[in-house]
C-alpha positions as CSV (number, residue, x, y, z in Angstrom):
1,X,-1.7,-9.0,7.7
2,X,-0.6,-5.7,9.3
3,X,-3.8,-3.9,8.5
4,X,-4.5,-0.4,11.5
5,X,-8.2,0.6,12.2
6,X,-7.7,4.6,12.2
7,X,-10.1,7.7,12.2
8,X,-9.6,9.7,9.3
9,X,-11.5,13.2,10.3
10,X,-15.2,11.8,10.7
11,X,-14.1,8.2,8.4
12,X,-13.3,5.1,9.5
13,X,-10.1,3.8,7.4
14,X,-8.3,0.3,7.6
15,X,-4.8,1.0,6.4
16,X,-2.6,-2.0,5.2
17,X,1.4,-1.5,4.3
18,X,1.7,-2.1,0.4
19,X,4.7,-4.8,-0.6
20,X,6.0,-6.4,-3.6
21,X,6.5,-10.0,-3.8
22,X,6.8,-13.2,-6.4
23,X,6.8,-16.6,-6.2
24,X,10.3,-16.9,-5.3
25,X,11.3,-14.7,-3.3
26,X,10.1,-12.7,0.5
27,X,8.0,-9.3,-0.2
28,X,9.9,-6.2,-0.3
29,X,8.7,-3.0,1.0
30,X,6.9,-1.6,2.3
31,X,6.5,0.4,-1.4
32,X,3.0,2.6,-0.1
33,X,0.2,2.1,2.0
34,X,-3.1,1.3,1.3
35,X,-6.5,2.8,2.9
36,X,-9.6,1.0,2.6
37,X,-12.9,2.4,4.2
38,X,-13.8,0.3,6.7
39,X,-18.1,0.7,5.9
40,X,-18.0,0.7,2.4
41,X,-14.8,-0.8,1.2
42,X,-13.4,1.8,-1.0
43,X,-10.1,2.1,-1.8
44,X,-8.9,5.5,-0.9
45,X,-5.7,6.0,-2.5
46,X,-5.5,8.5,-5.6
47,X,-3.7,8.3,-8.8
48,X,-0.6,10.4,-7.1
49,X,-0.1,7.9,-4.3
50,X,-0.5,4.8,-6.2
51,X,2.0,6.1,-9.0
52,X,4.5,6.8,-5.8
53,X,4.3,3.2,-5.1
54,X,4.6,2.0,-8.7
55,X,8.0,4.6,-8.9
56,X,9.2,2.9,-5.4
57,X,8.9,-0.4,-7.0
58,X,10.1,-0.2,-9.7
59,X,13.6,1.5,-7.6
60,X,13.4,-1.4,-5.7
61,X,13.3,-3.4,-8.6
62,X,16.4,-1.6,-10.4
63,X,18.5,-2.2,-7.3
64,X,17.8,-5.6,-7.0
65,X,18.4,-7.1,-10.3
């Protein structure tokens, strides 16, 4: 896991690299990152960001196969 413990302002944030990956084959990416806060476990991320790493995906996809 490559999750960071930063300070986001006066918020404590773990942020973890976002990949994709199958069965079959090593994860590729990083696509995004991920930020969890680290009292209340919240996911962070808004629609904008996690639609970045669906378009990054699915480049990475289209390149690969």
């Amino acid at each position: 896991m490559d999750g960071s413990l930063i300070q986001l302002g006066d918020r404590w944030v773990w942020r973890f690299h976002a990949y994709m990956t199958a069965m079959y084959h090593e994860p590729w990416g990083p696509i995004g990152e991920v930020d969890v806060d680290a009292n209340t476990g919240e996911v962070l991320n808004d629609q904008q960001c996690i639609e970045k790493m669906y378009a990054r995906g699915e480049r990475i996809i289209t390149k690969t196969f």
